[in-house]
C-alpha positions in Angstrom: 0.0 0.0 0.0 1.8 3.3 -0.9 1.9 5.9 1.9 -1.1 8.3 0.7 -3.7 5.3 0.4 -2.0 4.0 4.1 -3.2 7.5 5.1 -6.6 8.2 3.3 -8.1 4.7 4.3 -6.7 4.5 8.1 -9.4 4.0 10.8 -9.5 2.4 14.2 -10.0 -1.4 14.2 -11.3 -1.7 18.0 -11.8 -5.5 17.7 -8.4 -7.8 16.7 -7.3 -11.0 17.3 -4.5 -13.9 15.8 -1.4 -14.1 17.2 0.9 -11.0 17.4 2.8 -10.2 14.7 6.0 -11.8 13.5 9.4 -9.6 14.5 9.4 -8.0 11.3 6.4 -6.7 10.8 6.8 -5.1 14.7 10.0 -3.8 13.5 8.1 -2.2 10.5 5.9 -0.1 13.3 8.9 0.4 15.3 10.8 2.2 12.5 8.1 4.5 11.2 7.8 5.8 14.6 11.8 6.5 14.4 10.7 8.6 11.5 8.3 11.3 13.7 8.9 14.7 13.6 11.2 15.5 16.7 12.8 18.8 16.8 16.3 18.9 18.3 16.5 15.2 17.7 15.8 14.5 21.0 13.8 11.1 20.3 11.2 11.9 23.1 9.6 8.6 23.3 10.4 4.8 23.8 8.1 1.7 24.1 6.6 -1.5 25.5 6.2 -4.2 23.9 3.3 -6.7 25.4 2.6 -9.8 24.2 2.1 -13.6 25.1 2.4 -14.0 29.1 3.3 -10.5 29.5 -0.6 -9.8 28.4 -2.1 -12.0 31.1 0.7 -9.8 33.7 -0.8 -6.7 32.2 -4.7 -7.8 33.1 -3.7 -8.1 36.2 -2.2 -4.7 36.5 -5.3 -3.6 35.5 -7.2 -5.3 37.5 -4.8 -4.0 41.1 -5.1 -0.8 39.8 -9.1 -0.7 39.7 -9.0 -2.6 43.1 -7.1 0.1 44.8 -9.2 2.7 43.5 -12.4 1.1 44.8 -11.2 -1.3 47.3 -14.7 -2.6 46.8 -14.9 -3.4 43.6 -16.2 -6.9 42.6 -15.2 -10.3 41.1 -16.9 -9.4 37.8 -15.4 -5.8 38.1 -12.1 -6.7 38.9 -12.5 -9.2 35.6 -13.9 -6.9 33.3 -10.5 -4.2 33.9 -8.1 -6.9 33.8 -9.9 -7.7 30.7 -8.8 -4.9 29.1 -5.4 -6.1 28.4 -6.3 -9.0 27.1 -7.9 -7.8 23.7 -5.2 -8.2 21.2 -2.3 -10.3 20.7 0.3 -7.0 21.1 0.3 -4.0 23.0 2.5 -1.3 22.7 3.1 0.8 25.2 3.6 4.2 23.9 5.5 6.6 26.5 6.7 10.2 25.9 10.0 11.1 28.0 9.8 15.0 27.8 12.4 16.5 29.4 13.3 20.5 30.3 15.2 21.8 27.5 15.6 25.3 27.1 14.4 25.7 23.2 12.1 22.5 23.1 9.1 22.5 25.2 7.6 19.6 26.8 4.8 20.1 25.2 6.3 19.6 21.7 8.3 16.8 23.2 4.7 14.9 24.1 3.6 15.8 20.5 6.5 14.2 18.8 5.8 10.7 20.8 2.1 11.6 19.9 3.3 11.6 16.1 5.3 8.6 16.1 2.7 6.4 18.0 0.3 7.7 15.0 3.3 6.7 12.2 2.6 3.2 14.1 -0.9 2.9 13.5 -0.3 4.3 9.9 2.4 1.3 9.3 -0.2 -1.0 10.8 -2.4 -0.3 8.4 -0.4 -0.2 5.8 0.7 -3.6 6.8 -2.5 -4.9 7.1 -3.1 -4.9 10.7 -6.2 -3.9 12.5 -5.0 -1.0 15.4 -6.3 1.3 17.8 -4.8 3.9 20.4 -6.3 3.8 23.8 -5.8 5.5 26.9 -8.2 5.9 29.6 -7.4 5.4 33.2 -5.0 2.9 33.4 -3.0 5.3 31.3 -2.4 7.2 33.7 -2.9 5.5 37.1 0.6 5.2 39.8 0.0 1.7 40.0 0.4 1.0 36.2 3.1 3.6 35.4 5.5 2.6 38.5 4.8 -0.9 37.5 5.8 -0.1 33.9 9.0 1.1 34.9 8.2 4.9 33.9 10.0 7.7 35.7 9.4 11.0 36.9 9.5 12.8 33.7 7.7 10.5 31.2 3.8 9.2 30.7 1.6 7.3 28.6 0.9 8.3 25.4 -1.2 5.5 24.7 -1.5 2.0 24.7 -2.3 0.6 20.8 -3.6 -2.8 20.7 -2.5 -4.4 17.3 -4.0 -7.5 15.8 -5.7 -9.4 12.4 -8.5 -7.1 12.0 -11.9 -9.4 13.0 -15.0 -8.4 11.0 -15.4 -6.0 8.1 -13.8 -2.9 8.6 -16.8 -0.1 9.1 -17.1 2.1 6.3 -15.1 5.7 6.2 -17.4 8.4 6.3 -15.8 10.8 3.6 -15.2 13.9 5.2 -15.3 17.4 3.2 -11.4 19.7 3.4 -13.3 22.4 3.0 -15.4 22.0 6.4 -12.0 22.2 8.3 -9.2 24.6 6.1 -9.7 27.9 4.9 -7.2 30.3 3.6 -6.5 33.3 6.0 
């Protein structure tokens, strides 16, 4: 798929499965996100790869971490967080380490590991991998991140869950240029 197509026809593909994806093909990802924007070549970003075992480890992260914010949370609760995790073959762990720099601003440092975890869903596509970028609460909770291994200075991006896309992919609604660029 050349890269315009890769970028017209991308869309979130919530529901995945198969096994994760050989070593090349998570290469692929990995070096597209290499490619992001970065000013100051600062390379603002590093990640996680999850799969196999380390998925089941991950549910149950998720599950601690919705325990300890409602200490009474349920069986089927406690299930349904850790469940999370456990909806595709690979996750990768997307995690901005913006730093003070005195001409780059964190800000621009988050935005650069933005754009390369979006270069990864792009190469997934292109590939022909189903992907989506989520966050939520366990994005940002001090159980997850500590556990993780993040330090003071970096967070969570996103977590993309990458798999064989399951069903037929939902239809792009065509959206009009117009409606969002005008000349000033």
């Amino acid at each position: 798929m050349d890269a315009l197509s890769a970028l017209h026809t991308r869309s979130s593909v919530g529901k995945v499965s198969g096994t994760a994806p050989d070593d090349g093909v998570i290469n692929s990802l990995f070096r597209a996100a290499l490619r992001a924007p970065d000013h100051g070549q600062l390379r603002p970003w590093r990640f996680l790869r999850i799969e196999g075992a380390s998925l089941q480890r991950l549910a149950d992260l998720f599950a601690a971490a919705a325990l300890q914010d409602n200490p009474g949370l349920g069986a089927e609760e406690q299930h349904s967080a850790g469940s999370k995790a456990l909806r595709a073959p690979l996750i990768i762990v997307c995690i901005s380490r913006a730093a003070p720099h005195a001409k780059i601003p964190v800000l621009e440092q988050d935005l650069s590991a933005a754009a390369a975890t979006h270069a990864m869903l792009v190469a997934a596509h292109a590939q022909g991998l189903g992907a989506v970028w989520r966050t939520g609460p366990m994005a940002s909770h001090p159980l997850v991140t500590e556990a993780l291994g993040l330090v003071e200075n970096e967070k969570i991006i996103g977590f993309l869950y990458i798999g064989l896309p399951e069903g037929n992919p939902r239809p792009l609604r065509e959206l009009a240029v117009d409606d969002y660029v005008k000349r000033w």
